[in-house]
N, C-alpha and C positions, 0 to 999 in steps of 0.2 A: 475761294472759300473765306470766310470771314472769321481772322483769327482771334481767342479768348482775351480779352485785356482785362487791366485790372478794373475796368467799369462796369463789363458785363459782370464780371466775381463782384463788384457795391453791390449792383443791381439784383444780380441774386440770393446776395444774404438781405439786403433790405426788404426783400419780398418774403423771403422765407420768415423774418422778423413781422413782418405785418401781419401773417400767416397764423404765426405761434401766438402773437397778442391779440388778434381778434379771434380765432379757432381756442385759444386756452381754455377762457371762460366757461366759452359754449360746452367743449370737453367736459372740463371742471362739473359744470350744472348739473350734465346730463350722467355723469358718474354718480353725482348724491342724489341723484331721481332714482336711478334703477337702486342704489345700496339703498335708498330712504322705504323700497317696496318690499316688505317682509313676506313670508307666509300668509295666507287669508287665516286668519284665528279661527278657532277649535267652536268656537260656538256662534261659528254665522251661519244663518239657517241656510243660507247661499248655496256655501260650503257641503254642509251636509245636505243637501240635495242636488250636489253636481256629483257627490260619494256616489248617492246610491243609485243616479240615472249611470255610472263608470261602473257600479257595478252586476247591473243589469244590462249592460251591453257588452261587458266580459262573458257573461253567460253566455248571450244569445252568440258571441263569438265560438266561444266555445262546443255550443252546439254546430253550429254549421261546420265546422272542423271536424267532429264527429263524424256527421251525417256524410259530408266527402268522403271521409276515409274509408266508412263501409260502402258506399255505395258503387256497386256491380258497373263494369264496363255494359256498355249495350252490347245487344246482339247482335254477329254481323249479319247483312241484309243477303236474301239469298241472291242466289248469283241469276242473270236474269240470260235466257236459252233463247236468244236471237239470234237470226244468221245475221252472218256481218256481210 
């Protein structure tokens, strides 16, 4: 088996070092991309028509939740009088 020397430990902080300095950046970027993305504002017509299509499929949710909960088990099938 091939024992740890102190080349393989360069070799692995060099890399982990190349790692953090090219991956930083990229990090860095993409952290002020997602914070740079706020709310969609109060008067994009956008907006207010993905409102009222979320709130018109809350209903139509809420009706089929209804309609399940009252609706009646079937009836069971009558038993069928064949010899076996």
């Amino acid at each position: 088996m091939h024992e740890f020397t102190i080349v393989d430990l360069a070799g692995l902080v060099a890399a982990g070092w190349v790692f953090v300095r090219v991956l930083g950046p990229v990090a860095t970027a993409l952290a002020k991309r997602i914070e740079g993305r706020g709310p969609v504002p109060a008067d994009d017509p956008a907006a207010h028509q993905l409102r009222e299509e979320l709130e018109e499929l809350h209903e139509r949710l809420d009706f089929l939740e209804r309609a399940l909960a009252t609706r009646q088990p079937p009836p069971e099938l009558p038993q069928a009088n064949t010899p076996v």
